[in-house]
Backbone bond lengths (Angstrom), bond angles and torsions (degrees), N, CA, C in turn:
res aa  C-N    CA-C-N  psi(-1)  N-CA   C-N-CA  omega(-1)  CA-C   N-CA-C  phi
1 X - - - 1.466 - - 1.524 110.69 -
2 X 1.637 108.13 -53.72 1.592 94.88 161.86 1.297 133.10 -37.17
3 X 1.377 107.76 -44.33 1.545 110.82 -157.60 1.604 96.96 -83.18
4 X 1.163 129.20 -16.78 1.173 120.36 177.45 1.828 109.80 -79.60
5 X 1.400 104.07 -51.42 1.402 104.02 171.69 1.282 116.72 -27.11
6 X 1.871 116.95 -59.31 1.592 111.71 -143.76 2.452 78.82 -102.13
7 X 1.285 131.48 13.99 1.391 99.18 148.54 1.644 111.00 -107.92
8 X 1.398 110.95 15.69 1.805 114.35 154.68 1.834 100.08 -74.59
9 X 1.005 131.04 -45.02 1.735 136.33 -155.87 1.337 83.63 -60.26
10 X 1.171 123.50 -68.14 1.295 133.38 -132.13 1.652 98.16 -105.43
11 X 1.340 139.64 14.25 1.408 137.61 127.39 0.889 118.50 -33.30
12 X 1.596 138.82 141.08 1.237 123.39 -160.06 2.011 90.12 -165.13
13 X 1.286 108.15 136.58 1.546 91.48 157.15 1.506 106.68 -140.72
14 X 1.919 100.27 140.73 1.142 125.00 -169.47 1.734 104.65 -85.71
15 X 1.088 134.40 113.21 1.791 115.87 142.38 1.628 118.55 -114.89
16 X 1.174 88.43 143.93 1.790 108.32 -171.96 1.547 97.50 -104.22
17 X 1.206 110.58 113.10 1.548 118.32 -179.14 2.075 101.69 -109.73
18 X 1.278 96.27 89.20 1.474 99.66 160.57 1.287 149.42 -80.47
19 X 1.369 146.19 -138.24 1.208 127.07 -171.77 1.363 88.42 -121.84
20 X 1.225 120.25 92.82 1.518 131.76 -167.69 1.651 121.36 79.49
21 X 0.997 103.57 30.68 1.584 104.34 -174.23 1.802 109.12 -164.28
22 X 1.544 109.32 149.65 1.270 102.02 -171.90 1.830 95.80 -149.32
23 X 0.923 97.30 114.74 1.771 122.48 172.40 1.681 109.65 -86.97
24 X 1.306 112.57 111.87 1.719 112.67 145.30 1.134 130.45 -123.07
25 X 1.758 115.14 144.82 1.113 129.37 -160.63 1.248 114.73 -140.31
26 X 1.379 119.12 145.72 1.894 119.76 172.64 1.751 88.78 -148.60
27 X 1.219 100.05 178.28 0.933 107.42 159.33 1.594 115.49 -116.70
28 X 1.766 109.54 176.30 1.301 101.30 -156.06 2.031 89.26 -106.82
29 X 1.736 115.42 179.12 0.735 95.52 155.18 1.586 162.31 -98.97
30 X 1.670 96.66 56.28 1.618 115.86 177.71 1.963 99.18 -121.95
31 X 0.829 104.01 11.57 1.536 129.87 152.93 1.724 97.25 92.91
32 X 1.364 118.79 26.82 1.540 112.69 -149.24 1.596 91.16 -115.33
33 X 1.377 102.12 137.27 1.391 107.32 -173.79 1.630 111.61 -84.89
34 X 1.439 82.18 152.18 1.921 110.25 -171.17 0.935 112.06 -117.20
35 X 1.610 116.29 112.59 1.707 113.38 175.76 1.272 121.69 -109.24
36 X 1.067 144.27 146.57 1.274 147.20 160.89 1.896 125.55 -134.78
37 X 1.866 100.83 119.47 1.378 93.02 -160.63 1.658 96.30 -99.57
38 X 1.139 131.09 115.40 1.580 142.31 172.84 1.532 110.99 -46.49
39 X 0.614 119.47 112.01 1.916 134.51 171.51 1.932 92.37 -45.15
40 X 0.758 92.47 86.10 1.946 84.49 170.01 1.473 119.13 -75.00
41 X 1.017 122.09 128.15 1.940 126.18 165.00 1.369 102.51 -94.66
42 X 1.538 79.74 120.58 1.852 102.86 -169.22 1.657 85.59 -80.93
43 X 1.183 136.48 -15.84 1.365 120.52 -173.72 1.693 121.51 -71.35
44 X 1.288 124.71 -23.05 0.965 132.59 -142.75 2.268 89.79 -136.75
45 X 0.883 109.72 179.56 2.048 105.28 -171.72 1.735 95.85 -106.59
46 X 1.541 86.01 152.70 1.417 96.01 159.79 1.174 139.86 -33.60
47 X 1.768 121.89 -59.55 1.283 117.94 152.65 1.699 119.37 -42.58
48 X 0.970 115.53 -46.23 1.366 106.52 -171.08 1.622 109.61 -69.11
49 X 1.212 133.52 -55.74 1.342 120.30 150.61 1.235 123.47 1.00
50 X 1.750 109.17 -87.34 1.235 135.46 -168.49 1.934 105.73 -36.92
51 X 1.470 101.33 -49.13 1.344 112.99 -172.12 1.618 107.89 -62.97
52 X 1.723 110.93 -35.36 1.500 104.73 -169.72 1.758 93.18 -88.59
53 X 0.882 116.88 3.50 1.671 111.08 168.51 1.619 113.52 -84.88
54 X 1.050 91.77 -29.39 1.762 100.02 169.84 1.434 100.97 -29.18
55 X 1.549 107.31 -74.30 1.196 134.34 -172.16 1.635 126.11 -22.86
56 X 1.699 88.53 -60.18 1.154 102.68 -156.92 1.602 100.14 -116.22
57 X 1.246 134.22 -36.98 1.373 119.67 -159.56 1.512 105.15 -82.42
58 X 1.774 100.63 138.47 1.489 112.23 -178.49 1.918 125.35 -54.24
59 X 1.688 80.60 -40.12 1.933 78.65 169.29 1.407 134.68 -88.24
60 X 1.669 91.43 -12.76 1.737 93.46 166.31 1.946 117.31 -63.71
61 X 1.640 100.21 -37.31 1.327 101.10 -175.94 1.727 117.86 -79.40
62 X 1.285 128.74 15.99 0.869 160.55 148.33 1.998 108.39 -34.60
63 X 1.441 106.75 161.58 1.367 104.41 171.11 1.356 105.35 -113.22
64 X 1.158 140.62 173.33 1.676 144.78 -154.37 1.726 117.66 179.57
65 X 1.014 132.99 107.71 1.583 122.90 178.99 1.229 89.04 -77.19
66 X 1.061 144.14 -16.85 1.894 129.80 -159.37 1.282 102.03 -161.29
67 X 1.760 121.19 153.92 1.323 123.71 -178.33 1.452 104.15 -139.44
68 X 1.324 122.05 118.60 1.456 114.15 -174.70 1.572 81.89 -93.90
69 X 1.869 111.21 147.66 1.466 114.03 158.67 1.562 98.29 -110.53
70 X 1.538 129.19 150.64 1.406 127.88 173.11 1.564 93.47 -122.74
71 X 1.255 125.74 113.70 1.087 135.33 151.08 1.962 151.31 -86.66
72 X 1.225 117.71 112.81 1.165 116.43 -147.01 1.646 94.44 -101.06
73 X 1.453 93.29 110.95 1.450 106.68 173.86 1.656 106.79 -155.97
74 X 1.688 112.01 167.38 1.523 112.46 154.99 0.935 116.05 -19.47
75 X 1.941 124.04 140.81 1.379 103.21 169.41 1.851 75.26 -135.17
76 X 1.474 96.63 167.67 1.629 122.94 175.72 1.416 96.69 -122.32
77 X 1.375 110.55 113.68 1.637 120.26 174.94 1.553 100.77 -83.09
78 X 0.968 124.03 125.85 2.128 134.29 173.15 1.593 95.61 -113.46
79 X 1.301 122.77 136.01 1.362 124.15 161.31 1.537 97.42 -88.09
80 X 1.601 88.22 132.75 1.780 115.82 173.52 1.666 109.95 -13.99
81 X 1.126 93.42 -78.23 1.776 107.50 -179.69 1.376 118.86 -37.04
82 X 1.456 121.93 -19.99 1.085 128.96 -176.44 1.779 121.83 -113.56
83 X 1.089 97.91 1.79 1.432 112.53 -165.44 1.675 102.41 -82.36
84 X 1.134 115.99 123.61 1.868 99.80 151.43 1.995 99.39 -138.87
85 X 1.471 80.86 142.56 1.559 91.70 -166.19 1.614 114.87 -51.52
86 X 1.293 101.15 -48.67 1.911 101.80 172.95 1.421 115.08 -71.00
87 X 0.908 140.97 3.15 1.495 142.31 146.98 1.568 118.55 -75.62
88 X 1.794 117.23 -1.71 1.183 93.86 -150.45 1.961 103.68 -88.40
89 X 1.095 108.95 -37.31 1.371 128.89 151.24 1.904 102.89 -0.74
90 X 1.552 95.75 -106.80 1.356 97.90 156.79 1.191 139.10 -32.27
91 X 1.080 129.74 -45.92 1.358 130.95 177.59 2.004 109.37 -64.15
92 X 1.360 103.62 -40.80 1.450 93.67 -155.37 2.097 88.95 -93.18
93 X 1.028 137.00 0.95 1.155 135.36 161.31 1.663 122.84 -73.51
94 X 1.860 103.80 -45.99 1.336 113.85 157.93 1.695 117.15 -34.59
95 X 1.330 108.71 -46.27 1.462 115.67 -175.01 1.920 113.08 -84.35
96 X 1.396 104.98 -34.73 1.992 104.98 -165.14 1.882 85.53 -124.56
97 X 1.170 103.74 127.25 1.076 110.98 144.78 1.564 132.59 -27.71
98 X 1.716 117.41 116.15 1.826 84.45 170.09 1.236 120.65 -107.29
99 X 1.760 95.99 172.35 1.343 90.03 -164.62 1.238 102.33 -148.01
100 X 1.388 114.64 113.46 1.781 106.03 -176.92 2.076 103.10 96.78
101 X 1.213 93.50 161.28 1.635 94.75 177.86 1.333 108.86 -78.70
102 X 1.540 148.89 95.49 1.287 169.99 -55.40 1.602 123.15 158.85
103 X 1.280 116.58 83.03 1.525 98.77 -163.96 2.001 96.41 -120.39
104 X 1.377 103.70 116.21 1.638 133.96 163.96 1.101 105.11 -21.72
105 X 1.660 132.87 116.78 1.001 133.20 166.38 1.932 95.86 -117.86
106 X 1.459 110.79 -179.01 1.364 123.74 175.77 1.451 100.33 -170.48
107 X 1.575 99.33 147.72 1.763 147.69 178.19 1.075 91.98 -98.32
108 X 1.330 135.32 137.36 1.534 149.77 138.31 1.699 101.06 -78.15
109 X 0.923 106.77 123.23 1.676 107.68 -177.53 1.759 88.44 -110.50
110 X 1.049 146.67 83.73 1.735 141.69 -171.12 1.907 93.28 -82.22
111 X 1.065 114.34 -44.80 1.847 82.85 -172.40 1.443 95.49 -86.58
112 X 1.272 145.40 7.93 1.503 124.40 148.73 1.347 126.01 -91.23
113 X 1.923 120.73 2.33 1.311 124.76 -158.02 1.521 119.32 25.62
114 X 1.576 101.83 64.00 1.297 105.65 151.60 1.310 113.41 -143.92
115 X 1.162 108.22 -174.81 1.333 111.16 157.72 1.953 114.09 -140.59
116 X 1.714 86.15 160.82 1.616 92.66 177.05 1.156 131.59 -122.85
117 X 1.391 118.01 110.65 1.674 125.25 179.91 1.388 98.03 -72.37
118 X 1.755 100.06 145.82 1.192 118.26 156.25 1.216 117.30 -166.34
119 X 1.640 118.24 165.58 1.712 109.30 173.39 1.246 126.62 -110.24
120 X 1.027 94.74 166.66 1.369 97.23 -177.69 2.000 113.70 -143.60
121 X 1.313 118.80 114.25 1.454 117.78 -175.57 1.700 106.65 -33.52
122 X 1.512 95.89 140.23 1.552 107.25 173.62 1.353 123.01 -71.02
123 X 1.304 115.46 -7.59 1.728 121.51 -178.74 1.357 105.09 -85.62
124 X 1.055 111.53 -50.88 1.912 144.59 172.22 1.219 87.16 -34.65
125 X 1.301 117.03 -69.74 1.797 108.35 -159.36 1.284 105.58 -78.29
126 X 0.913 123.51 -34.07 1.701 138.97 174.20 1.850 90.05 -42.73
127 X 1.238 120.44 -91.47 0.977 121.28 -163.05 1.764 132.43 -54.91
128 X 2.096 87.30 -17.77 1.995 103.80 165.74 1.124 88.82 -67.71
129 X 1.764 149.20 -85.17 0.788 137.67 -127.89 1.787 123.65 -78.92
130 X 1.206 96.54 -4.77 1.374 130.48 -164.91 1.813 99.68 -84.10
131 X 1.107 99.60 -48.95 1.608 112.90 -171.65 1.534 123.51 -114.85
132 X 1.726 121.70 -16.80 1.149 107.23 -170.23 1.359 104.40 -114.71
133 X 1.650 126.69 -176.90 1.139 121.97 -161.56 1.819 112.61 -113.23
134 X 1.388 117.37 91.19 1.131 112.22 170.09 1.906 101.26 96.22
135 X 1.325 110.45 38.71 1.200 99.79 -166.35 1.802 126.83 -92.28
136 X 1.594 106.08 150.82 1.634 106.77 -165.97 1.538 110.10 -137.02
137 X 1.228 112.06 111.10 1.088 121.94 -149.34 1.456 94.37 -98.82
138 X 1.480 113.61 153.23 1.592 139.79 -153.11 1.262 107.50 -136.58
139 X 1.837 129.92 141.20 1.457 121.83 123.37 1.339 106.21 -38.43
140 X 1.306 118.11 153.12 1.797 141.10 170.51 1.575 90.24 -70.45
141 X 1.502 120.57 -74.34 1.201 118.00 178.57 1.592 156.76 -35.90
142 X 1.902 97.10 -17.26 1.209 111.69 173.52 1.787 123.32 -69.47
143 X 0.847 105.09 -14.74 1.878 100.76 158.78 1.519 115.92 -94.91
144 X 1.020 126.13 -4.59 1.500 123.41 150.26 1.509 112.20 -86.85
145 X 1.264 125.81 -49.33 1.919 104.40 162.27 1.376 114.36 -53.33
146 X 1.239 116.49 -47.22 1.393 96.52 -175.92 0.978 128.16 -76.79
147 X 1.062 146.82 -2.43 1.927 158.20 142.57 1.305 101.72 -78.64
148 X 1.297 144.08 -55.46 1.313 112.28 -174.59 1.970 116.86 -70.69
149 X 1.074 110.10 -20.97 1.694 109.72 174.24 1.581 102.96 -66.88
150 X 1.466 118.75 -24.12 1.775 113.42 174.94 1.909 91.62 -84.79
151 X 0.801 85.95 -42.84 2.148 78.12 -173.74 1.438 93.15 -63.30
152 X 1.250 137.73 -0.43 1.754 108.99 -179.66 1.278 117.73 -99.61
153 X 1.968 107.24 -1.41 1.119 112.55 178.60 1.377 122.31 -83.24
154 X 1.488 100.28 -6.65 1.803 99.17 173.82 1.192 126.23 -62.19
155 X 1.529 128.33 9.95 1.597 126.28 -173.18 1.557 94.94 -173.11
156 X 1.470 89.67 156.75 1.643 96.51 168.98 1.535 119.43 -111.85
157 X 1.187 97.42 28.17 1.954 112.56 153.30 1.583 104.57 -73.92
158 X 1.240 106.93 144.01 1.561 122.79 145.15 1.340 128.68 -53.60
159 X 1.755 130.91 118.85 0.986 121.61 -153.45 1.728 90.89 -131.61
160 X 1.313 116.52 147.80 1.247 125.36 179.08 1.514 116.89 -135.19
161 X 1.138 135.24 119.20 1.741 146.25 -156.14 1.360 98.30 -82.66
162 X 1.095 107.25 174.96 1.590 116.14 -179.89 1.823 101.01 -175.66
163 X 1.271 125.83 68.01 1.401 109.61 -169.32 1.900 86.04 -108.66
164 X 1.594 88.83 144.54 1.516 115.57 177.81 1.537 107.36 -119.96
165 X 1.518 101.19 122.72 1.399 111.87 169.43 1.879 107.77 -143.52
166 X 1.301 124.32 150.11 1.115 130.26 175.09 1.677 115.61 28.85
167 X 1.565 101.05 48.08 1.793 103.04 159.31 1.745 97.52 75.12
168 X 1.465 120.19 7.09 1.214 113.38 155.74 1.327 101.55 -118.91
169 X 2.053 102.74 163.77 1.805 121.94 179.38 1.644 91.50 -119.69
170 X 1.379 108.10 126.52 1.440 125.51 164.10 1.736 104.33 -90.36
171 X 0.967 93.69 116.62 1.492 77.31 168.87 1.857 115.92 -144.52
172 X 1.357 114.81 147.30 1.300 101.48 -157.92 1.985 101.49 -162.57
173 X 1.312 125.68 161.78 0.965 119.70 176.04 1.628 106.44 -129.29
174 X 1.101 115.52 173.14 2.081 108.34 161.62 1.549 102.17 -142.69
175 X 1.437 104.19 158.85 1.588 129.67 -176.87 1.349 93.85 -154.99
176 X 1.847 98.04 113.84 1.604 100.76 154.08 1.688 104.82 67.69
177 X 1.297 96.99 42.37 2.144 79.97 166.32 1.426 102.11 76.06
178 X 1.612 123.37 -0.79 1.661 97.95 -155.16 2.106 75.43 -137.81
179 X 1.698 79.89 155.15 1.791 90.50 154.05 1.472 128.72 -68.92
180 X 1.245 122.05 94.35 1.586 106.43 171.96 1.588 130.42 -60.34
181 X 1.588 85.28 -22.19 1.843 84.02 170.84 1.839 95.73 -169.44
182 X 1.024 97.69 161.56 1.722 95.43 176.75 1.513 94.68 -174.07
183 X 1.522 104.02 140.15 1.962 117.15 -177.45 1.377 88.63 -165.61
184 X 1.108 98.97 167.43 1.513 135.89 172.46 1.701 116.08 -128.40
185 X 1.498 116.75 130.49 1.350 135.30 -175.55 1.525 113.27 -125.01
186 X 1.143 117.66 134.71 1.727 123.86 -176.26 2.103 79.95 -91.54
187 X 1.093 97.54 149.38 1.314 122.98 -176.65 1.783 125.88 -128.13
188 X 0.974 122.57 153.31 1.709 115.50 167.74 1.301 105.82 -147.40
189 X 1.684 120.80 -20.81 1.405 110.54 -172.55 1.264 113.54 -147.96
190 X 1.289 111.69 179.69 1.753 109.26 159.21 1.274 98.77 -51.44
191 X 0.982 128.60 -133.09 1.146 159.50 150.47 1.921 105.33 46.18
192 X 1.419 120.99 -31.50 1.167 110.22 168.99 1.540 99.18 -106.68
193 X 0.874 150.08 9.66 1.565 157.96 153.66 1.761 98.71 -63.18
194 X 1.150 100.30 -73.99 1.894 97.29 179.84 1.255 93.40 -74.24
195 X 0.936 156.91 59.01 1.324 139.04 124.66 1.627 110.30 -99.91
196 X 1.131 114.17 -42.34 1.470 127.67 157.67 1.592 106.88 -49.38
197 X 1.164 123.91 -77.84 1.606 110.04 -167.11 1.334 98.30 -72.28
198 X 0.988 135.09 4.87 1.744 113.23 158.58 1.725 116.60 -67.17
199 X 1.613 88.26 -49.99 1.467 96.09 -162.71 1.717 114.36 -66.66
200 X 1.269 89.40 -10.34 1.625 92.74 -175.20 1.661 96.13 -92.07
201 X 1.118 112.77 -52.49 1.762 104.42 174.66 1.277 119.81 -66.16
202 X 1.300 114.19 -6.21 1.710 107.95 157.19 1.871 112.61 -82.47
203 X 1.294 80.83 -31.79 1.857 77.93 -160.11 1.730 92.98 -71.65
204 X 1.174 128.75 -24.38 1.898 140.06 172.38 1.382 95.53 -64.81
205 X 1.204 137.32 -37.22 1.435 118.99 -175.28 1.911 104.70 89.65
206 X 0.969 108.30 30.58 1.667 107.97 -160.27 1.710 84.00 -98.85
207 X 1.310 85.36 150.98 1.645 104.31 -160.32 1.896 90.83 -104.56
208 X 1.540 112.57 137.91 1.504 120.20 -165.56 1.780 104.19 -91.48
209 X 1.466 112.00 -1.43 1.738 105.16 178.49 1.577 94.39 -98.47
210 X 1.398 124.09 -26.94 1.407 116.47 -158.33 1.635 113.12 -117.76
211 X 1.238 108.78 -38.24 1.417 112.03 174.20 1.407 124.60 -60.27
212 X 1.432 116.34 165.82 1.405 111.59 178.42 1.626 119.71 -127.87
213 X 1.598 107.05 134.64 1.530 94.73 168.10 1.580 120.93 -117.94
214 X 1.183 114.69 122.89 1.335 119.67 165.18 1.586 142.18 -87.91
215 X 0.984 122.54 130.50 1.540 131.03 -162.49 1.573 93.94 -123.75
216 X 1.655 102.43 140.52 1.257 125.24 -177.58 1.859 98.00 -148.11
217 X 1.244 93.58 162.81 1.757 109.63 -180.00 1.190 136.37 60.54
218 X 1.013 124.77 -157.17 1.805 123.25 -173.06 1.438 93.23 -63.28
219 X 1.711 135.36 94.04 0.917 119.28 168.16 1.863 106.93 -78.12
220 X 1.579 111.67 168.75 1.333 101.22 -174.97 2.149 86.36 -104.39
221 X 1.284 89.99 141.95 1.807 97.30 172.83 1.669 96.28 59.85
222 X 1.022 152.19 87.22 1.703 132.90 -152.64 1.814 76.85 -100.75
223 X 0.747 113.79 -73.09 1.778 121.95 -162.61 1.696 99.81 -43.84
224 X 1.427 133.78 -48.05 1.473 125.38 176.91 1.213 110.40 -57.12
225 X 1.870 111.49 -48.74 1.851 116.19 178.07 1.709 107.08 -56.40
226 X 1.405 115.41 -26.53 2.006 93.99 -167.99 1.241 86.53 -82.58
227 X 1.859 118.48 -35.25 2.068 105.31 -170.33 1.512 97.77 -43.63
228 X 1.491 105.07 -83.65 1.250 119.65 -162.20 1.695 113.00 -38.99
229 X 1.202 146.84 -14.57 1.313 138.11 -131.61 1.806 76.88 -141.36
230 X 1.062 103.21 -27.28 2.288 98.51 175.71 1.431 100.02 -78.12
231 X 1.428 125.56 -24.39 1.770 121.59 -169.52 1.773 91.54 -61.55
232 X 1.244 118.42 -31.57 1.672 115.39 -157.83 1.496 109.01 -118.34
233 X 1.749 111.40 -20.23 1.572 90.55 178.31 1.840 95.94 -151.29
234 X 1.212 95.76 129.92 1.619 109.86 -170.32 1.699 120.36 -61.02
235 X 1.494 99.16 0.14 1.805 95.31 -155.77 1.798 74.05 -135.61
236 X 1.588 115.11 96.00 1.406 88.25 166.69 1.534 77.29 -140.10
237 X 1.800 106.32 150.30 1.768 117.41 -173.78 1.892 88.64 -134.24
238 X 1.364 98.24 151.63 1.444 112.35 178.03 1.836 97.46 -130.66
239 X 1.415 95.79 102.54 1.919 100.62 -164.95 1.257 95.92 -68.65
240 X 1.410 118.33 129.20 1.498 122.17 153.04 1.577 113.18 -89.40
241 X 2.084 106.76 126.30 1.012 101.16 -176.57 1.253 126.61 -82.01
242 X 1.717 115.83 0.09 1.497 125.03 164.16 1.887 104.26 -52.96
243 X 1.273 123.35 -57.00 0.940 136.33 -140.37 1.800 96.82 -94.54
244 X 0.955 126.55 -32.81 1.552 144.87 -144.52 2.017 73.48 -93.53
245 X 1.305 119.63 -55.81 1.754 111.89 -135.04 1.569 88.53 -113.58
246 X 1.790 121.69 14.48 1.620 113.28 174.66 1.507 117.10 62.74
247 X 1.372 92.78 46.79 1.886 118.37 164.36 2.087 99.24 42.52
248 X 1.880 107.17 38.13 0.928 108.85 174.79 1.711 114.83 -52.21
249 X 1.142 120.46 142.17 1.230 119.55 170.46 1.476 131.72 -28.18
250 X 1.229 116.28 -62.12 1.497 149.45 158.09 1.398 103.50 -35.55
251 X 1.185 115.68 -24.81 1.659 101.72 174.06 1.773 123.72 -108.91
252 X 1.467 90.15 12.21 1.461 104.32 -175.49 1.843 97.62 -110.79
253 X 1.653 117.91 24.51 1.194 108.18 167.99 1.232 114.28 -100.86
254 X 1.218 134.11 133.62 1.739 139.89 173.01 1.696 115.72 -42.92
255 X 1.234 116.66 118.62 1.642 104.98 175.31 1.786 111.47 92.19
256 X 1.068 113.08 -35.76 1.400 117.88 -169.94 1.586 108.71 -54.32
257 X 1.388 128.36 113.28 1.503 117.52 -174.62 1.334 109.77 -79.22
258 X 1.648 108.83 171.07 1.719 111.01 -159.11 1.256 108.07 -91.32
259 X 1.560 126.28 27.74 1.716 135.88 -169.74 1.476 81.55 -116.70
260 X 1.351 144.74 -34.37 1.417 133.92 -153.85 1.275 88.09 -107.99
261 X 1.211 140.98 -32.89 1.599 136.31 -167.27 1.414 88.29 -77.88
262 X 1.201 129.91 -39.93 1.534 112.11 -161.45 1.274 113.31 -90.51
263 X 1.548 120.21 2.01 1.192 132.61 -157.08 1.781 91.95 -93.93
264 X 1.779 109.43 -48.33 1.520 109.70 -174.80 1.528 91.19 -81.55
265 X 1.682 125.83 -28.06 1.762 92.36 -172.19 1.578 105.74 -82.85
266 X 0.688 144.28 -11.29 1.580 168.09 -136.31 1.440 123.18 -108.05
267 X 1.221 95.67 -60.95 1.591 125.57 -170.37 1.735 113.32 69.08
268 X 0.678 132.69 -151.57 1.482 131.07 -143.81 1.407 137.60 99.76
């Protein structure tokens, strides 16, 4: 009876709400993760989707004490110290344009002392809170900061990120617990991808015999981006997450992006 109790606790359901796309996931009970990516109709909104998935998708109809949502949008990095929650509204509009009815969410990132604004549509949440169980909504990205700021401790080179997902470049560095730099770039090619992580490893001052750059995710052209990106900097790695997370299961699923893999190898 115990043992059944504490694998009810620890049921959990994941959805990844992307920029046109929506992933759900739990795991099953042999602890092995279950994905399912929803056919989205770009004709009709996210919320509305979400609602006709009600319907139909097998893991939504599922039971769940808790629902993490990870949402992939703009984010406005605030260092901790500076953050107050009723400002955040304002503050993160000052910076992104809005667009659409838009309601401010935030990540406490505590071992990076920051935090992360982002939005998320008001129907969208309307309809998470409406339907799921216990739900806590996320940047998508916060299990990739938080594993890559432990991966930067393996050396005392300078290390600079580069993760590609859905036609955007995250890219970001850390010093000391803290972000040294972090942006987001809409992308289409090689070639405007390194133009972006150049300019940011020039404007860092990162030295091209000693520093390091790392690339993760849907890179676009991956083999032209490491040529091109070795002409200018000697230390460049493209992490494989087969290889990176010990040919974990979870990374041998098709489609699954490397924010949700790191999220079950990871935790978060």
């Amino acid at each position: 009876m115990a043992s059944n109790e504490q694998n009810n606790t620890l049921r959990r359901l994941v959805i990844r709400v992307g920029r046109g796309s929506l992933i759900f996931s739990t795991t099953d009970d042999q602890g092995k993760v279950v994905v399912e990516h929803y056919p989205v109709n770009s004709s009709i909104t996210m919320a509305a989707n979400l609602r006709e998935a009600l319907h139909s998708s097998n893991i939504l109809n599922g039971q769940y004490l808790r629902t993490l949502v990870m949402v992939e949008s703009p984010v406005l990095m605030v260092p901790t110290d500076m953050f107050q929650e009723k400002e955040k509204t304002e503050l993160y509009f000052h910076a992104f344009t809005k667009k659409g009815q838009q309601a401010i969410m935030h990540t406490v990132l505590s071992d990076l002392n920051s935090v992360a604004l982002f939005p998320i549509d008001r129907d969208l949440l309307a309809v998470i809170n409406d339907n799921m169980s216990q739900p806590s909504i996320v940047a998508a990205m916060a299990p990739v900061w938080h594993h890559l700021l432990q991966r930067s401790y393996t050396s005392t080179h300078q290390k600079l990120y580069g993760y590609f997902h859905n036609r955007s470049l995250e890219v970001f560095s850390f010093s000391k617990n803290r972000f040294k730099f972090y942006n987001s770039y809409t992308v289409n090619n090689s070639s405007n991808a390194l133009y972006y992580l150049l300019s940011v490893w020039k404007q860092l001052g990162f030295e091209a015999d000693h520093d390091e750059l790392h690339l993760v995710g849907d890179l676009p052209d991956d083999e032209a981006l490491i040529d091109e990106a070795r002409q200018f900097v000697k230390r460049v790695f493209c992490i494989n997450p087969s290889g990176e997370f010990n040919r974990a299961p979870v990374t041998q699923i098709a489609g699954i992006p490397y924010d949700l893999m790191t999220l079950y190898v990871k935790g978060r």
